[in-house]
C-alpha positions in Angstrom: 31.2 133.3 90.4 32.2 131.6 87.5 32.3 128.0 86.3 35.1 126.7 84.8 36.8 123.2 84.7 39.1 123.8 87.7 35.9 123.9 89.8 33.4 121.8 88.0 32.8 118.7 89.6 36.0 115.6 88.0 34.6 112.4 85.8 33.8 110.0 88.6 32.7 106.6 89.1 29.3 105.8 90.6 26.4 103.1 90.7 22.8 103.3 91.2 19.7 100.5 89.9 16.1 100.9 89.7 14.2 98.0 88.8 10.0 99.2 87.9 7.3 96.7 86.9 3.9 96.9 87.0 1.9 96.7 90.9 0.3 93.3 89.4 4.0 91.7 88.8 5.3 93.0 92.3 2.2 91.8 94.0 2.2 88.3 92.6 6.1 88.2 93.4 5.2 89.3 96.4 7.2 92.6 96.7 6.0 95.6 98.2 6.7 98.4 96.3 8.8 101.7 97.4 8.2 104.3 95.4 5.4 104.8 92.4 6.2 106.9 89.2 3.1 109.8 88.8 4.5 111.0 85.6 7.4 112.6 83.6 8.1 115.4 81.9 11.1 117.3 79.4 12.2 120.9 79.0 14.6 122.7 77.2 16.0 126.0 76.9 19.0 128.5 75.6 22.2 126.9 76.8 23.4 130.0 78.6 20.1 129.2 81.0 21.3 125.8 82.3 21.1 126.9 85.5 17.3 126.9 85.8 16.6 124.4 83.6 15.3 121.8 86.2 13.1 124.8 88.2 10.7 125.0 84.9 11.1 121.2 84.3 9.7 120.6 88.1 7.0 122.9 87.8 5.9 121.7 84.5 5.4 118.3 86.1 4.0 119.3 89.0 1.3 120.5 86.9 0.8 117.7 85.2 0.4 116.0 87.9 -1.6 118.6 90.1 0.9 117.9 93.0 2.7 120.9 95.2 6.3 120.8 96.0 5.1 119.6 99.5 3.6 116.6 98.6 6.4 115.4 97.4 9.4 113.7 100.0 12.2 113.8 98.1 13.9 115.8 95.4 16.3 114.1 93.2 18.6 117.1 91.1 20.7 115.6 89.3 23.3 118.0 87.8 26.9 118.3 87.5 27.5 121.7 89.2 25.8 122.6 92.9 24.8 126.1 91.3 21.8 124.0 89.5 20.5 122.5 92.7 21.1 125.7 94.7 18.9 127.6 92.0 16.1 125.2 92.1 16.4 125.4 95.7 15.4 129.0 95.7 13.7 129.1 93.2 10.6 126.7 94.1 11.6 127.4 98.3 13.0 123.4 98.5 14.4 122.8 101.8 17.6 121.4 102.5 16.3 118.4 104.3 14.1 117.3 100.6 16.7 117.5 98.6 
């Protein structure tokens, strides 16, 4: 198929917060924390190749951190067009239920 502006997803309003502080701040305010950040990571390449942009951007911190795809619960791919998610999906074996 092909992308084109008559299928790629409208401008669209949304909302989302993430508040992060150190364990010491949430443990003296007495907040048990959710989620813990392991580490971050970029990657670029040729335009053309958006598709699997986030498949080599996964894996490159997955490495860093020396985690698998199954130790992690939840997979967050953030992209305008399903094809990206769908790619990444195959490409690392995510299942439907993790992402």
């Amino acid at each position: 198929g092909t992308v084109t502006a008559a299928n790629a997803s409208s401008i669209s309003d949304g909302a989302a917060a993430l508040v992060m502080t150190r364990l010491s701040v949430a443990e003296k305010m007495g907040i048990t924390p959710i989620a813990k950040v392991l580490g971050h990571t970029t990657h670029a390449q040729e335009p053309a190749w958006f598709t699997t942009a986030p498949v080599y951007a996964i894996q490159s911190l997955l490495e860093k951190t020396g985690k698998s795809t199954s130790d992690i619960d939840l997979f967050e791919i953030n992209e305008a067009f399903a094809v990206v998610t769908m790619a990444a999906m195959k490409e690392l074996s995510l299942p439907h239920d993790k992402v």
